[in-house]
ROTORVEX-234897 format. One record per residue: z, y, x of N, C-alpha, C in turn; chain; residue number from 1; residue in one letter. Coordinates in Angstrom, 2 decimals. Layout:
% residues N
+---------+---------+---------+---------+---------+---------+---------+---------+---------+-------+-----+-----+
|     nzz |     nyy |     nxx |    cazz |    cayy |    caxx |     czz |     cyy |     cxx | chain |   n | res |
+---------+---------+---------+---------+---------+---------+---------+---------+---------+-------+-----+-----+
|       Z |       Y |       X |       Z |       Y |       X |       Z |       Y |       X |     A | NUM |   A |
...
+---------+---------+---------+---------+---------+---------+---------+---------+---------+-------+-----+-----+
***
This chain:
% residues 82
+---------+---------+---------+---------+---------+---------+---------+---------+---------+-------+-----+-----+
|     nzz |     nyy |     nxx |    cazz |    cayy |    caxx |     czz |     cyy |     cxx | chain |   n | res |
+---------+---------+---------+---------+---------+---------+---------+---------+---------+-------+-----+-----+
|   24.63 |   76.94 |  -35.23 |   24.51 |   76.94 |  -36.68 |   25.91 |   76.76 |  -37.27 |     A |   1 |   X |
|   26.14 |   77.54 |  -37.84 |   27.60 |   77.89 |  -38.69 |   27.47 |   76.61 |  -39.73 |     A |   2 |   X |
|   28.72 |   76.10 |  -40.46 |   28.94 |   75.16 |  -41.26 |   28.19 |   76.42 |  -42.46 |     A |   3 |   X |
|   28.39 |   77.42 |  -42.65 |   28.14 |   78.04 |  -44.52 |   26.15 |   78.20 |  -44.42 |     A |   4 |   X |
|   25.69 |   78.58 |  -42.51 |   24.40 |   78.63 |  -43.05 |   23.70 |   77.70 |  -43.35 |     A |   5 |   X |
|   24.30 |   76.34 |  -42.78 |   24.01 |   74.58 |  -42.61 |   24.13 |   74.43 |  -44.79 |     A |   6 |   X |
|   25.02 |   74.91 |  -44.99 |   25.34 |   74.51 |  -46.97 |   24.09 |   75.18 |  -47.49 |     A |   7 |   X |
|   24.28 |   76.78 |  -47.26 |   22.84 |   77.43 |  -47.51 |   21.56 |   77.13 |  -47.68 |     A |   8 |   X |
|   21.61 |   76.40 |  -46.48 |   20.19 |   75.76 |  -45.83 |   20.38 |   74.27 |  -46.88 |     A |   9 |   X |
|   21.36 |   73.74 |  -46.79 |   20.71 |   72.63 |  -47.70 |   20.96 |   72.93 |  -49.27 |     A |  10 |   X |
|   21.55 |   74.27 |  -49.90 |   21.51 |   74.23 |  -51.19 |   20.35 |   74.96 |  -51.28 |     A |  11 |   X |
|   19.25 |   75.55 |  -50.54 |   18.22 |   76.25 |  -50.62 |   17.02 |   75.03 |  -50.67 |     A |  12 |   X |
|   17.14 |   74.07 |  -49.80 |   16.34 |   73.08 |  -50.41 |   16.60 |   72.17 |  -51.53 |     A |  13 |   X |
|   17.46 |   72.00 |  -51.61 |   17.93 |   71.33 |  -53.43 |   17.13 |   72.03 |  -54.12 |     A |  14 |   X |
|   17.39 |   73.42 |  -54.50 |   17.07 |   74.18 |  -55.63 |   15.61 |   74.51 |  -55.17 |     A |  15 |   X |
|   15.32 |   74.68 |  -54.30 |   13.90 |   74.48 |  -54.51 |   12.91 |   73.28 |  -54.30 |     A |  16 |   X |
|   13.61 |   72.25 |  -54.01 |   12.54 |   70.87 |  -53.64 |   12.75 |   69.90 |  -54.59 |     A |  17 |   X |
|   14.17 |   69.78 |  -54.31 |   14.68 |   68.20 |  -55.78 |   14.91 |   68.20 |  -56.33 |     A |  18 |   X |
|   15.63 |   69.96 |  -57.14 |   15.79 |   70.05 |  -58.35 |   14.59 |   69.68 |  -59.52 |     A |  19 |   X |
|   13.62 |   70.80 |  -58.85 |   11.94 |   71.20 |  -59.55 |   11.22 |   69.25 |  -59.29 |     A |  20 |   X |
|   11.96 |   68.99 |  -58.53 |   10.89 |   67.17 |  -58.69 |   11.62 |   66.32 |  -59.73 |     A |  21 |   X |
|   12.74 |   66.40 |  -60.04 |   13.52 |   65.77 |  -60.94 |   13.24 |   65.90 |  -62.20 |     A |  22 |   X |
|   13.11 |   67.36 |  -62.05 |   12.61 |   68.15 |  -63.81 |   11.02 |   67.76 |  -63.83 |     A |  23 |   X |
|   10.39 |   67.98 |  -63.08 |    8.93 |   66.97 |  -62.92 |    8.74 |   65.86 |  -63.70 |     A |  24 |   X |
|    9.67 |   65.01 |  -62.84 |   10.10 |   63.66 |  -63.16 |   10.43 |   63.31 |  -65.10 |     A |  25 |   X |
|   11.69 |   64.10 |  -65.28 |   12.09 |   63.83 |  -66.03 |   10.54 |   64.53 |  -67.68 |     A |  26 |   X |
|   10.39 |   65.57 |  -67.33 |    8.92 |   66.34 |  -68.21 |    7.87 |   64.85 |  -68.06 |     A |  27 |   X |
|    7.34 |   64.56 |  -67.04 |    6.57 |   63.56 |  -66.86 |    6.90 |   61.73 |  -67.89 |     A |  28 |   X |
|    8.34 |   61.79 |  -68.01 |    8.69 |   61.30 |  -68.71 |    8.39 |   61.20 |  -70.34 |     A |  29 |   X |
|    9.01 |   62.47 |  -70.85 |    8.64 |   63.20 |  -72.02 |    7.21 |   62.76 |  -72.23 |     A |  30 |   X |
|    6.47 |   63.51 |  -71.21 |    4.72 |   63.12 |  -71.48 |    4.70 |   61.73 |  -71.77 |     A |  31 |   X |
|    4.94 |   61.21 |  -71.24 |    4.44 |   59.72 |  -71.54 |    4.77 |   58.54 |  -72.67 |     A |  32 |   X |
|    5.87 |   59.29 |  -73.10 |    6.68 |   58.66 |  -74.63 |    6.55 |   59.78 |  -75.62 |     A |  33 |   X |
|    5.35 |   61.07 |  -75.56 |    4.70 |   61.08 |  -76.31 |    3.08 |   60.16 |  -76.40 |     A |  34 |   X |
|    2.40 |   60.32 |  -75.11 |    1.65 |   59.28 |  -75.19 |    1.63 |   58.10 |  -75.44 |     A |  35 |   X |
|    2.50 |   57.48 |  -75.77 |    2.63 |   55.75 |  -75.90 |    2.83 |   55.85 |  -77.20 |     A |  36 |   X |
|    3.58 |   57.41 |  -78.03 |    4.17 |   57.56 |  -79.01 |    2.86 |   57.90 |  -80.10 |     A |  37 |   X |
|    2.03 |   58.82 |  -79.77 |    1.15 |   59.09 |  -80.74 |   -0.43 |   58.51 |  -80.21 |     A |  38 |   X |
|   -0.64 |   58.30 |  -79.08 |   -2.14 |   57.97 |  -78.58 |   -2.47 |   56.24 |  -78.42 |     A |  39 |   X |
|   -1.35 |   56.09 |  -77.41 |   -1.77 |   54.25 |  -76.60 |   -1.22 |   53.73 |  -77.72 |     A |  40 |   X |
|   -1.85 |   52.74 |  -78.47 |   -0.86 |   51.75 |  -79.18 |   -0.18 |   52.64 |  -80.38 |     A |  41 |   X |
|   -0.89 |   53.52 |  -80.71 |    0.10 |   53.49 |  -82.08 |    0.15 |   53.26 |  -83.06 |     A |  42 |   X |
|   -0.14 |   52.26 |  -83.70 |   -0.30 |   51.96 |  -84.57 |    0.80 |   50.39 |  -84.51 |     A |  43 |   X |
|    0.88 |   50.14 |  -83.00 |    1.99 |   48.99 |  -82.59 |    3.27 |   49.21 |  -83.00 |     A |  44 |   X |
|    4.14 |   49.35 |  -83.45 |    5.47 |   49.57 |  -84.02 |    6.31 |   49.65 |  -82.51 |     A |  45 |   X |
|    6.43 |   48.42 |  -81.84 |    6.72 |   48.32 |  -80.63 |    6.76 |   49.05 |  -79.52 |     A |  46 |   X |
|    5.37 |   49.74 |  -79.55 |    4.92 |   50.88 |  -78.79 |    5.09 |   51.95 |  -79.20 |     A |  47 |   X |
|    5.62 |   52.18 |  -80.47 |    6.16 |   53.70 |  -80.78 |    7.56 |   53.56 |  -80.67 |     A |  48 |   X |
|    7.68 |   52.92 |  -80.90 |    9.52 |   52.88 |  -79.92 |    9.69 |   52.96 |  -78.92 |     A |  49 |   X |
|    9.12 |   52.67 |  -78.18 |    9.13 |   52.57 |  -76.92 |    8.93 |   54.03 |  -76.16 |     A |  50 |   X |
|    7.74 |   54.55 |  -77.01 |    7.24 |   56.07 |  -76.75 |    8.65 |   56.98 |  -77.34 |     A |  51 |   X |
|    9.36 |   56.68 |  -78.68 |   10.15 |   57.57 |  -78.83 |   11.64 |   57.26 |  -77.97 |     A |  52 |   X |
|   11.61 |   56.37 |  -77.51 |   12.74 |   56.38 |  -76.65 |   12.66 |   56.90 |  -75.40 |     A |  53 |   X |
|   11.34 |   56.55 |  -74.87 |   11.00 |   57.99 |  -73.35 |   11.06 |   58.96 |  -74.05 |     A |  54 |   X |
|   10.39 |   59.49 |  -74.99 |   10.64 |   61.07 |  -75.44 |   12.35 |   61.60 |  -74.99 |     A |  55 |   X |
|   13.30 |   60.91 |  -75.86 |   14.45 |   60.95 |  -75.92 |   15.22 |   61.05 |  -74.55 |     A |  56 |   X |
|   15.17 |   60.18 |  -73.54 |   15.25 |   60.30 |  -72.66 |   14.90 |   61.48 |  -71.36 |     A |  57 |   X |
|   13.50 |   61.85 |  -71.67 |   12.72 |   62.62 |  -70.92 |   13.71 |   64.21 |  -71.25 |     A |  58 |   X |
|   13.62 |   63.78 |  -72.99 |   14.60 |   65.46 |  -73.28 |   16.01 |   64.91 |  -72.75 |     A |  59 |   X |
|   16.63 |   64.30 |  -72.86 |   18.54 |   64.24 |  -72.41 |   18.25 |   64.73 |  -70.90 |     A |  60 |   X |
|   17.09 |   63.75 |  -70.22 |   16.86 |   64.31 |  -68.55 |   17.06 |   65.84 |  -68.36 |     A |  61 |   X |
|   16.01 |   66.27 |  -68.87 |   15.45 |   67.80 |  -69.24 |   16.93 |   68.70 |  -69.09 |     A |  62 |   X |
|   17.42 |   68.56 |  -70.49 |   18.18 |   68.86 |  -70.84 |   20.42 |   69.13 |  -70.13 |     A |  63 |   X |
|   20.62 |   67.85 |  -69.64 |   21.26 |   67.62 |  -68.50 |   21.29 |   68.29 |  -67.12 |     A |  64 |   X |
|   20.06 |   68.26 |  -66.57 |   19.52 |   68.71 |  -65.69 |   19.48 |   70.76 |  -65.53 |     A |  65 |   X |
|   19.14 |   71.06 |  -66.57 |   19.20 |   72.51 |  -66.89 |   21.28 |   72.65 |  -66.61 |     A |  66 |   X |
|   21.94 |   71.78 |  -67.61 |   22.98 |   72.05 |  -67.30 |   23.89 |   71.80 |  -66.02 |     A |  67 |   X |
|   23.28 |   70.73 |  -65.35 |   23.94 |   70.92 |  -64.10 |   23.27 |   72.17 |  -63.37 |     A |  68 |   X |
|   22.09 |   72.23 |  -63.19 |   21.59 |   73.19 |  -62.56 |   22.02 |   74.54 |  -62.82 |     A |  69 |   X |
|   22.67 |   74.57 |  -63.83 |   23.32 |   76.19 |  -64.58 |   24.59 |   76.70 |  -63.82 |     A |  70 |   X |
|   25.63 |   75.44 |  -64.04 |   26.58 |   75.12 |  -63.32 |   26.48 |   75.14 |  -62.00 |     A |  71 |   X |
|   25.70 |   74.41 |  -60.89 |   25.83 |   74.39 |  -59.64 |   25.33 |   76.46 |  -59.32 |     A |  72 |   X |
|   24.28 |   76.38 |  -60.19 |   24.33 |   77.99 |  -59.48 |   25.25 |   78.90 |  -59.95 |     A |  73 |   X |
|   25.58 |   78.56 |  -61.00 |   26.85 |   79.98 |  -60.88 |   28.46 |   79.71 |  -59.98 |     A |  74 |   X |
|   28.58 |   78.35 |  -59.48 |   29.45 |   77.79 |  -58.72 |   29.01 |   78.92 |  -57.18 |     A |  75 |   X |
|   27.76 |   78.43 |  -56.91 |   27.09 |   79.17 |  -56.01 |   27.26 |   80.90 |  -55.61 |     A |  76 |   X |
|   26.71 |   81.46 |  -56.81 |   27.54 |   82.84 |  -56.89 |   28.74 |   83.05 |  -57.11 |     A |  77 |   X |
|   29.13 |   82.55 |  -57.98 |   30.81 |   82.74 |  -57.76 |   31.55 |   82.89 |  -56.58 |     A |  78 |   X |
|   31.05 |   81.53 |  -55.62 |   31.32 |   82.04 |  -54.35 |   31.06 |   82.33 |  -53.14 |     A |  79 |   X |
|   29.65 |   82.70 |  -53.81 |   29.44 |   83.62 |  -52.52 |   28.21 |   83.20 |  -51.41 |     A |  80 |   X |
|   27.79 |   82.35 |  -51.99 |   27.20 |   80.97 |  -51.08 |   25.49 |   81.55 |  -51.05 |     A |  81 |   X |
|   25.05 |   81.87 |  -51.96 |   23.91 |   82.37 |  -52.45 |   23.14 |   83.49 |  -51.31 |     A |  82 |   X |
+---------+---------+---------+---------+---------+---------+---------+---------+---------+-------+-----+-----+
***
């Protein structure tokens, strides 16, 4: 096993295993600081803060995440790795 098919092989599972669980992760987030935000407790002041600060979070995750992921793959094509 060559050192570039060994990178291959593990940037082929990144992008398809831990990228997509992270963004999971981070969406699953979102969900739930809308739920705390408009359903559990809202009428608690406490609990809608709480919900809009996972929201917030869940999107910076989201959001972050798209941009590294943008970046690592065109790093990827650029050189060649893909």
């Amino acid at each position: 096993m060559t050192f570039a098919s060994w990178v291959n092989s593990l940037l082929g599972l990144v992008n398809i295993v831990v990228v997509p669980g992270i963004f999971a992760l981070a969406f699953l987030v979102f969900i739930w600081g809308v739920l705390k935000f408009f359903f559990l407790n809202g009428e608690n002041e406490e609990s809608r803060a709480q919900g809009r600060e996972f929201m917030i979070w869940g999107i910076l995750g989201m959001v972050l995440l798209f941009g590294v992921w943008g970046v690592v793959n065109l790093l990827i094509s650029t050189l060649g790795l893909g």
